[in-house]
N, C-alpha and C positions, 0 to 999 in steps of 0.2 A: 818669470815673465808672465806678464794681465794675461788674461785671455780676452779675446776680441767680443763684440757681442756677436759677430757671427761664427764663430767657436762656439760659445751659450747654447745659440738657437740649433747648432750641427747636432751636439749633446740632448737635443732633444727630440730631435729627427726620428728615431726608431719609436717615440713612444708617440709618434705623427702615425706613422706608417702602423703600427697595430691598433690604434684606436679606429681609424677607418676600413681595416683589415676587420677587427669585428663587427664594425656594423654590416661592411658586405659582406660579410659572412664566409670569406674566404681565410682566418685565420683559424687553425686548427684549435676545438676547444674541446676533443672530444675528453671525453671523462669528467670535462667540470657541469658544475650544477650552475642556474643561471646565475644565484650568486656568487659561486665563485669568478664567472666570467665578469660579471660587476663590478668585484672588486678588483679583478685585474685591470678592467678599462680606470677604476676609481685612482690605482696606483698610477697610473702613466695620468692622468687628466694634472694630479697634483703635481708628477713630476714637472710639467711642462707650466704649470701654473706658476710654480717657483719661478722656473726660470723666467719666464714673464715676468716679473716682478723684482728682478736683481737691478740693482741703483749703486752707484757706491754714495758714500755716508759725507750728504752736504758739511756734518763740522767736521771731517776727518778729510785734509788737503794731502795726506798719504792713502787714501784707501781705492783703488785702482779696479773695483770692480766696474763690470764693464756695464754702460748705462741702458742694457736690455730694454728695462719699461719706459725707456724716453727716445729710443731708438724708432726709427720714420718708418710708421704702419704695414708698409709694405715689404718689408724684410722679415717681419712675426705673423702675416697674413694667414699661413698655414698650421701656423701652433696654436695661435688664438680659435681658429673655426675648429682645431682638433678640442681644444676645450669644450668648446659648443657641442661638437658633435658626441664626447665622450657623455658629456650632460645629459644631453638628452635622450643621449640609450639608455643609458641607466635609468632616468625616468623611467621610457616605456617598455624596460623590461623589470 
C-alpha cells in the first residue's frame, strides 16, 4: 500500500522535533563538538528535505508516490521552517 503524504511528512516529524530541540538548546549534545552537533542538525535538515521533495514520476501512470512537494502549504508548514531553522544554526554556529 502508497503511503499517504501525511505518512511522509509523520516520517519526518522527529527530525521536526530535534532540530528545534537544538536550537533551544534543550537537546542533549553533551560530548559532541559543535561540528558534530552540525552535522547532526545537517542529517535531519536533508532528511526532511527529501521528503519535501517526494512527486511521483509524471511519465510513470503506475508510480504511487505520494505528491509531498505539491501538497497545500499548510500540511509541510512545520518541516519546511524546520529546514530554515536547521539552516540557519548551522550558519551561525
Amino acid at each position: 500500500m502508497a503511503q499517504t503524504v501525511t505518512e511522509c511528512l509523520a516520517s519526518g516529524t522527529d527530525s521536526v522535533t530535534l532540530i528545534d530541540a537544538v536550537k533551544a538548546g534543550t537537546h542533549d549534545v553533551t560530548g559532541l563538538t559543535q561540528a558534530e552537533i552540525n552535522e547532526l542538525v545537517q542529517r535531519n535538515v536533508d532528511h526532511l528535505s527529501a521528503i519535501l521533495l517526494y512527486e511521483p514520476d509524471a511519465s510513470d501512470a503506475t508510480d504511487d508516490t505520494p505528491n509531498v512537494k505539491g501538497a497545500a502549504g499548510s500540511k509541510k508548514t512545520t518541516h519546511v521552517a524546520a529546514v530554515t531553522t536547521g539552516t540557519d544554526y548551522i550558519a551561525a554556529n
